[in-house]
Each structure stands twice: as C-alpha cells, then as structure tokens.
C-alpha positions in Angstrom: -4.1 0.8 -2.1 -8.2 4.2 -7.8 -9.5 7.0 -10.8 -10.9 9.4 -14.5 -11.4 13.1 -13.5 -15.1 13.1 -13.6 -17.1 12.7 -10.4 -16.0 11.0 -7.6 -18.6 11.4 -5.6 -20.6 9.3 -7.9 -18.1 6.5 -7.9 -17.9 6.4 -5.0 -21.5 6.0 -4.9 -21.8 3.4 -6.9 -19.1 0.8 -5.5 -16.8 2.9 -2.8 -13.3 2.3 -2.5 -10.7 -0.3 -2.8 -7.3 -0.4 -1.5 -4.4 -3.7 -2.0 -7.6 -6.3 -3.4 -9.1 -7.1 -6.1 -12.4 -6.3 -6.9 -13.2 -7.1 -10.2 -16.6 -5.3 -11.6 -19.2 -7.3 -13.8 -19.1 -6.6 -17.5 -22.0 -3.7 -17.7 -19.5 -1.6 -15.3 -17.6 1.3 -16.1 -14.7 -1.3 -16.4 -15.8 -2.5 -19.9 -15.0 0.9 -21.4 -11.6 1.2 -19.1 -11.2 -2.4 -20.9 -11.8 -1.2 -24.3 -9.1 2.2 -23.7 -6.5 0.0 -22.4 -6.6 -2.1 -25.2 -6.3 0.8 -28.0 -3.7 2.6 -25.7 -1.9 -1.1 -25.6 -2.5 -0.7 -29.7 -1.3 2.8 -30.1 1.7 2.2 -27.5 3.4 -0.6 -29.5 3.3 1.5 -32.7 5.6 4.5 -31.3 8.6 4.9 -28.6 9.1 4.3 -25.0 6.0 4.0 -22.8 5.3 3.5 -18.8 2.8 0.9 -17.8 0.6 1.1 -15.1 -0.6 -1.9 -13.4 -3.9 -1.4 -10.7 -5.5 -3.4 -8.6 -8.6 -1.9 -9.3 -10.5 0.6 -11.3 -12.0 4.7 -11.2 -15.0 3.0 -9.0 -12.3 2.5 -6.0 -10.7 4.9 -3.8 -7.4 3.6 -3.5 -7.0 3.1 -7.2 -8.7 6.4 -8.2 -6.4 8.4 -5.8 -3.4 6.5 -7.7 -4.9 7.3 -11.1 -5.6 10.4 -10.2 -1.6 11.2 -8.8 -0.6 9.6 -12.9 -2.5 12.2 -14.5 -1.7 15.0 -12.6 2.0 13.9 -13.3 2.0 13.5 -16.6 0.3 16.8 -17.4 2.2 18.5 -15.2 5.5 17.2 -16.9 3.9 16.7 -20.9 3.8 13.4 -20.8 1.0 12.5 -23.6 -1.7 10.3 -23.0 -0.3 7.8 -25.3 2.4 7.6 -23.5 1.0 5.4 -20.5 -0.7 2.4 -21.5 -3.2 1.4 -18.1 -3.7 -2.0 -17.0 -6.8 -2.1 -14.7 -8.2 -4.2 -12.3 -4.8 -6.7 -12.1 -5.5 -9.1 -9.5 -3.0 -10.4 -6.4 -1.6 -13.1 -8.6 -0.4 -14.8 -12.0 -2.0 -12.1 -13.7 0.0 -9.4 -12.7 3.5 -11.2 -14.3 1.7 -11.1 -17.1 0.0 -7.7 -17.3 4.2 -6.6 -16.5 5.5 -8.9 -19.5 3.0 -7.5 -21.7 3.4 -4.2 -21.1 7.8 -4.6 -21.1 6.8 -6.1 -25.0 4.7 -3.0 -25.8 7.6 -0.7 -25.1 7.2 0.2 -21.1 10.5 0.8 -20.1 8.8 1.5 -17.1 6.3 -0.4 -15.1 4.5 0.5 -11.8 2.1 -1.4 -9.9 0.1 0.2 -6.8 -1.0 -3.3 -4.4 1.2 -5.1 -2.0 0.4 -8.3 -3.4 1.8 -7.7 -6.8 5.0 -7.5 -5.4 6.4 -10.8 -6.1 5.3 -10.8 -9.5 6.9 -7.3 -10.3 9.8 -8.9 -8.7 10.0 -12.0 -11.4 9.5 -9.6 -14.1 12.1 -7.4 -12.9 14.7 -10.7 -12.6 13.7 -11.4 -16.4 14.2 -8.1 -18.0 16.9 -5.9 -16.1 16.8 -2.9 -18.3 13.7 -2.0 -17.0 12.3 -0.5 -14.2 9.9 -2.0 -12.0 7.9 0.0 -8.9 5.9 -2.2 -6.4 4.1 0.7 -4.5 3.6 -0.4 -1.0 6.0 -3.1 -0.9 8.6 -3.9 1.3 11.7 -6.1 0.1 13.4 -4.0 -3.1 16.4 -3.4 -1.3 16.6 -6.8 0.4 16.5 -8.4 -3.5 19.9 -6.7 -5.0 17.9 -5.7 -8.5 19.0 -2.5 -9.6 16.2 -2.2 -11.5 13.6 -3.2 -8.9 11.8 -0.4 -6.7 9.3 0.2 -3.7 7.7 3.3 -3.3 5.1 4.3 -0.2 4.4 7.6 1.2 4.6 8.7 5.0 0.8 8.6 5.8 1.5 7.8 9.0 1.9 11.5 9.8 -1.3 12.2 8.0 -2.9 9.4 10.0 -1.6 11.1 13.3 -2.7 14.8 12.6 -6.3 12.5 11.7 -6.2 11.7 14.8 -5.9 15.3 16.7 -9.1 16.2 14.8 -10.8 12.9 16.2 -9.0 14.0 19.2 -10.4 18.0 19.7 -13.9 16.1 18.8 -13.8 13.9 21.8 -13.0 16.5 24.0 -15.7 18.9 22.6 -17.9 16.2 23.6 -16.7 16.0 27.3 -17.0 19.3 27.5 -20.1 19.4 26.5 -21.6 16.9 28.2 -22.8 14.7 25.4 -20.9 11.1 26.4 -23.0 8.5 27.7 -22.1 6.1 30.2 -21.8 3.6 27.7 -19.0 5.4 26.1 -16.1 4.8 28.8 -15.2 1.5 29.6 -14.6 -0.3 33.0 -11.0 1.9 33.7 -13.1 5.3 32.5 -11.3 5.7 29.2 -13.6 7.0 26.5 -13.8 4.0 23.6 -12.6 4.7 20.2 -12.6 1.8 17.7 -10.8 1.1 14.9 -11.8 -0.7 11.6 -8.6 -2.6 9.7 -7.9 -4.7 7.1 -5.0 -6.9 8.4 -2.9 -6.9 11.2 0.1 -6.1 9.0 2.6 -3.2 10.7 1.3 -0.9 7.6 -2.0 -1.3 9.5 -0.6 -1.0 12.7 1.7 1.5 12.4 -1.5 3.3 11.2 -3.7 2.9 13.8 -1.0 3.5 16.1 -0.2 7.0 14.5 -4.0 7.4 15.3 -4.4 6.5 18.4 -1.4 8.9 19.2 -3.0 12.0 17.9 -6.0 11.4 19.8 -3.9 10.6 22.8 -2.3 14.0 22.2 -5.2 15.6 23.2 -7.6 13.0 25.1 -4.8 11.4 27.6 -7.7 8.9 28.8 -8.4 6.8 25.7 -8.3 3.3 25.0 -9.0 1.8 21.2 -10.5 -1.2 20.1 -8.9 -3.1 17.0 -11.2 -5.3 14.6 -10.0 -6.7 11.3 -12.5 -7.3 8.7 -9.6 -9.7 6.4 -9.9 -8.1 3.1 -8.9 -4.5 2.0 -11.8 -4.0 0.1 -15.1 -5.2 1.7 -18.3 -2.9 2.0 -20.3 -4.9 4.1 -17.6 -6.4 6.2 -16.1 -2.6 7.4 -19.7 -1.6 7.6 -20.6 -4.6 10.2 -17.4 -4.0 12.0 -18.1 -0.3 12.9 -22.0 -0.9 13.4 -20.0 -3.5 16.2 -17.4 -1.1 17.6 -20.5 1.5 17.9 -22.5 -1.3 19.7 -19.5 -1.6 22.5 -19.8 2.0 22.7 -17.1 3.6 20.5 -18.1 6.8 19.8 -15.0 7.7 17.2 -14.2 5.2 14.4 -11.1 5.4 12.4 -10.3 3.2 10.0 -7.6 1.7 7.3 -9.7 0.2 4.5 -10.5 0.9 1.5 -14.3 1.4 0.8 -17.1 3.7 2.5 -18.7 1.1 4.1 -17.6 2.0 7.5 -18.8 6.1 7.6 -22.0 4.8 5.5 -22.7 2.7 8.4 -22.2 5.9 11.1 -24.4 7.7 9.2 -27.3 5.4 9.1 -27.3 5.0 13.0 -27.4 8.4 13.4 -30.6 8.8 11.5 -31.8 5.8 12.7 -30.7 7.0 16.3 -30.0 3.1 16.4 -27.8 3.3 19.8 -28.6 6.7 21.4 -25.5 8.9 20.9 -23.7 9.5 17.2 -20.0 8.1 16.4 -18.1 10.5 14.5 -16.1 9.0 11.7 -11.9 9.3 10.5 -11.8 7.6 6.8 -8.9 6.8 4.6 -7.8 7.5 1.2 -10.8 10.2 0.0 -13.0 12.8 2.1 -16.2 10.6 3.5 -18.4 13.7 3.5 -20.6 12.7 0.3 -21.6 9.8 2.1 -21.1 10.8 6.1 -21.8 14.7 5.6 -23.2 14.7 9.6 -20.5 12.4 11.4 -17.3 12.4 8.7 -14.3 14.2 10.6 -12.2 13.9 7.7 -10.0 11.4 6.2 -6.1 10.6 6.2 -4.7 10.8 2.7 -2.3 10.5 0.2 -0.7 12.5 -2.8 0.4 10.1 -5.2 0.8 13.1 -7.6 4.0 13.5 -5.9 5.5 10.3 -6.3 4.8 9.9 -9.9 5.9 13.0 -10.7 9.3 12.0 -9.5 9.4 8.6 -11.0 8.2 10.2 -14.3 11.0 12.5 -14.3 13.6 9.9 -13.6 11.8 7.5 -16.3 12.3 11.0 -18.8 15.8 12.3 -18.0 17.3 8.7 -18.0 18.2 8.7 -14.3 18.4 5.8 -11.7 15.6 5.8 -9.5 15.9 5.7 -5.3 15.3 2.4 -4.6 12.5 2.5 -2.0 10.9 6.4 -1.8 8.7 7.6 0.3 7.5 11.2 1.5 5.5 12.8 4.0 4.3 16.3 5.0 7.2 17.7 4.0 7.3 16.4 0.5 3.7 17.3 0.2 2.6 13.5 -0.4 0.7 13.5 2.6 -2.3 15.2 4.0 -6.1 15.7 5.5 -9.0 15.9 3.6 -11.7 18.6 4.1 -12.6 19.4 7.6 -16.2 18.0 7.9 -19.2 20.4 10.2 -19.0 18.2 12.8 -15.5 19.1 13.8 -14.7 21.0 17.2 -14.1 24.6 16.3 -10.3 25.8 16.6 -9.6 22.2 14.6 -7.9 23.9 11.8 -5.5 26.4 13.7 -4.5 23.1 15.7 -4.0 21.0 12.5 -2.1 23.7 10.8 0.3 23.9 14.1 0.6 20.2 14.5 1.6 19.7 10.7 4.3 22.6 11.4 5.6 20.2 14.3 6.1 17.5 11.9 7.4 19.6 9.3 10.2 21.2 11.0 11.1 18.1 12.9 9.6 19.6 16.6 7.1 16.5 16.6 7.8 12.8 16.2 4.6 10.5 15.1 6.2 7.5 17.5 7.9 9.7 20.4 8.7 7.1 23.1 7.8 9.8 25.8 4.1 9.2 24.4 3.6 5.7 24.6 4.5 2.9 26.8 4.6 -0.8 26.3 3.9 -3.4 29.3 3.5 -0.8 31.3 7.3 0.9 30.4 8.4 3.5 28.6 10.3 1.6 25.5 14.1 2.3 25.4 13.9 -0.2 22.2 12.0 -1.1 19.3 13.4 -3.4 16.9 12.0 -2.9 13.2 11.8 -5.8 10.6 13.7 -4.3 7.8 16.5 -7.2 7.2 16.4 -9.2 4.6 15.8 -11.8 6.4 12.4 -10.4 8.0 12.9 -10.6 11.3 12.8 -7.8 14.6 16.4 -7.3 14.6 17.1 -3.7 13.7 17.1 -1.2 16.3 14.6 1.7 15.2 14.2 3.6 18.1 17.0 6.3 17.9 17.2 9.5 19.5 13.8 8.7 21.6 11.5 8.1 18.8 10.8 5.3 16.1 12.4 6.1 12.8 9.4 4.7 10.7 10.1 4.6 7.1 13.2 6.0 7.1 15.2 2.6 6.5 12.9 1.6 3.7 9.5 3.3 2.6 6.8 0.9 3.7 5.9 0.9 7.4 7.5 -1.0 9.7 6.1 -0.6 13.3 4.8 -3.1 14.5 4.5 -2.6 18.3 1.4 -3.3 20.3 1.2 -0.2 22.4 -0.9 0.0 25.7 -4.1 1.4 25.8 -4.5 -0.4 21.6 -6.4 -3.4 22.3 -6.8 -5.9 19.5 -10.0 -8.1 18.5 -8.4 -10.9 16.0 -11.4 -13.3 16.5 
C-alpha cells in the first residue's frame, strides 16, 4: 500500500509500484541515499523534541509507498511541521523488522509512529502493548478496535468509491465500443456478456470489495458484463500482474482493472497493442497512480488515494495533543479519494458522467454496494454479514437500509461477498 517530489514518471520507470510487500532495492538504488537521510534524520531527531516516525514498506521507486510519502509531505508543509520533525524508515519489511524500526523510532523521540502495509500490523500492535503513551497507526489494518489499546490505531480510506466511479469510465468505454462496432466475437463469452478481467493480489475482502466496487460501476452502465478474477499472490510483482493480464486479454477481456501495486499490468496492454498480438486492444483501469506514462494509448485512468488527508489529521491530533479516532477512514467526501487523469482513449461525455456520479456518492443519492444492483445465487441479498467482530467471523449484519455499509464499522474493507456475474480463477 510510495515517494520524493521529483519525477514520478521516472520511478516509475525504473521499478513501478509497490503496494503491502516488500521489495527491497539492491544497494546502487535510489534506496542507498534514502538509507543515508534516514540515518542523519534518525541523528538529528534524537538531539531535539518530539518526532513522528514513519515506517514504509517500500521506497520513492513504488507507487503505493510514493503516494504515502507523498500524502506526509504535503501534511507537514501544509501544517509547519519541519523536516526534522519526521524521521523515515524505508523499505521495512512484513516482519521482525518492523518491531524494531517502531522501538527505534519510540527511543528517538516519536511519540508518534505510523506504518502504511497490512502486514506490519501485528508488530505495531506489540510495540503499541510495550509503550502506551504512544501512538501507533497500522494503515490498512483491520483489528485496532478489536485489541482495547488506547493508543493503538487503523487508518484506511474509502477507495472503494473511487474504485466504482473507475469503473463507470471502464464502463462508458465498453459501450463506446459496442456502439461502435469494434468487439470481436472473442470478446463475449458463451452467455453473450462482454469479458472484463481483473488482475489482484489476494483474495482478501480489501481486494474483493475492490473489484467488486468495479465491476459495479461497469455494471452501471454495461448491464451484460461478466469479470474474470486472477490472483497473481504478491502485491508487488511486475512480471506476475503483467502475465496475468497478457492471460485475461488471451480469454478475450478487453478491459483490465486491477488492485496491485506495480505497472506491470497497463505495460503489458500496451505492448499488445503495438504488437497487435491478439487483434483488438484492452483498455486498462490501474491503481494507486495515473498509468498514462507507461499506457498513454489504452490507460483509462486509475482509482486513487489521497493520503494527504489522512496525515494531515493525524498530524494535527499528534500537534494539539488530542486522542486520535481509533480506525479513520474517508472517501469522496473527505476528499481522500479520487480518479486520476482521464486518459485519450476514454469515451467522450466521461467526465460530465464522472463528475455526476461522484455527486451521487457525495450527497448520499448513490450507494457503492446497493443490494438492488447485485444479486447473489441468483437473489437479491436481504443480508450480508460483515467480519468486523473480534473474533473474525461473518456475524455482523452490514446490509442496512438496502445497501452494504462498507467501512463504516471499522476503516478497512470488509465485503467480502462473491457476487454473480464475478467469477474467480484461484488456480
């Protein structure tokens, strides 16, 4: 779930994007001088007052992390919080080493410590048991409130609603093509739904209730759809998202979404469409950062988030001394959510209908997971129970009012539904 204000094109370039792994560069990468900063900001931050440390899972090379280091900055120059400040911990892996990235940092004066990968959470969690007067963020995790640690916090915005408006753009595209003529026989499977696939990390319910949120903005639009579901197993792997969607293009799929974390995916699209390697192009939905630099013919656009927003709030509870929520999260409304640039290959009228839909969602007129939308077995659902207990198990009733209440129990997703017309490749 990336980094410096210089070009991001160019890191992207040069490695992609990253999202909750580890992907630890070789010593003659940009990460030897991150190395070399941290370690005077570590110096510098022990000889003065009260600091916030940042723990990543990566470094400026990858998306996720860059868009998270990105969302700090902003933050603290927005509110004057000086450089020296924030000491950085960078490319923290999944394990050990993030206790004691958080211990070091709590002993060079953080008083507040935030990590941005799912798998760091347990190891925030210890940290937070050992030294209660300080705060500790896991962003994306899921079990703050289940732990009874005042000082122990999850934080993870609404992109769900960002995924589904994502999906209206892939949505307008499709039916620009049938309109025009330009889907192939090959494109429609055996009922006559047009093929979209899908290219995700894990089948966790943040995935799902991603793709999910996707397929229902296409399905807003196109009614006869049906998505196909491979999982590459990694968050983080160029070649593996890149095979996957040179697959789901091979089965026809001529719109790819995806939730991982590096380019490898669009980079793929936009090789077989020079290559005209299948005879018709596949458009491409990223995640995390606009796709164009290295998909500028088939990038749609890319669901995102504003991480800006959420630091700027925990900064200003970390300044003024206040308590902070115990799992945040925000969507369109908060501003923590949003597209990225509208690529040329998008149906024209995309932006007037993107504008309209985010209104929906913003004043409440559209639900992401309406019931009336979607049906399960073959039924409209009267029920869907969320895993939110603290025991982790389906047993809280989520669908209220006839739609899913996703992250309003805690922040990070939990739908986890297999909807019809969603079919899943685990193999």
């Amino acid at each position: 779930m990336k980094k410096l204000f210089k070009s991001l094109t160019a890191a992207l370039m040069a490695v992609s994007l990253v999202g909750c792994s580890s992907n630890k560069p070789a010593d003659n990468t940009p990460a030897t001088a991150a190395a070399t900063a941290e370690a005077e900001a570590t110096a510098e931050a022990a000889a003065s007052g009260e600091k916030i440390g940042i723990i990543l899972v990566g470094d400026e090379n990858e998306g996720y992390t860059y868009a998270h280091m990105l969302g700090i900055k902003n933050a603290a120059a927005k509110l004057g919080i000086a450089e020296s400040d924030i000491i950085w911990k960078y490319s923290i892996g999944e394990d050990q080493k993030c206790y004691d990235a958080a211990v070091d940092l709590v002993e060079n004066g953080a008083t507040l410590v935030i990590s941005n990968s799912y798998g760091h959470q347990s190891y925030m969690m210890q940290a937070a048991q050992e030294y209660p007067d300080v705060t500790f963020v896991a962003d994306t995790g899921d079990n703050a409130w289940t732990t009874g640690l005042d000082n122990f916090k999850n934080a993870f915005t609404s992109v769900y609603e960002s995924r589904y408006v994502s999906g209206v753009v892939a949505g307008l595209k499709l039916a620009e093509l049938n309109e025009k003529g330009e889907l192939k026989e090959e494109n429609f499977n055996e009922e006559g739904n047009v093929k979209i696939g899908y290219v995700g990390a894990f089948p966790y319910a943040e995935v799902v209730s991603g793709y999910t949120a996707f397929y229902l903005g296409i399905k807003s639009v196109v009614e006869n759809v049906t998505m196909y579901v491979e999982y590459t197993n990694s968050w983080f792997d160029l070649t593996a998202e890149a095979t996957v969607a040179d697959d789901l293009m091979s089965q026809g799929c001529v719109i790819i979404g995806q939730h991982a974390d590096s380019t490898g995916a669009p980079s793929q699209l936009q090789k077989n469409m020079e290559d005209n390697k299948y005879g018709f192009t596949a458009y491409s939905v990223g995640y995390n950062v606009s796709m164009l630099d290295v998909a500028p013919d088939v990038a749609l656009t890319s669901a995102s988030n504003v991480w800006e927003v959420f630091y700027e709030y925990a900064f200003n509870c970390w300044k003024n001394g206040e308590n902070m929520k115990t799992d945040w999260t925000g969507g369109y409304n908060e501003g923590a959510v949003e597209i990225t640039a509208l690529g040329s290959a998008v149906a024209e009228g995309t932006e007037e209908r993107v504008n309209e839909v985010i209104a929906q969602i913003k004043s409440g007129e559209l639900h992401v997971f309406d019931a009336s939308t979607f049906t399960i077995g073959g039924e409209t659902p009267t029920s869907i129970m969320g895993d939110i207990d603290a025991d982790f198990t389906d047993d809280t009733e989520c669908l209220i009012d006839g739609y899913f209440h996703e992250s309003e129990f805690r922040s990070a997703p939990y739908f986890a539904a297999r909807i019809d017309g969603i079919v899943e490749e685990t193999e």
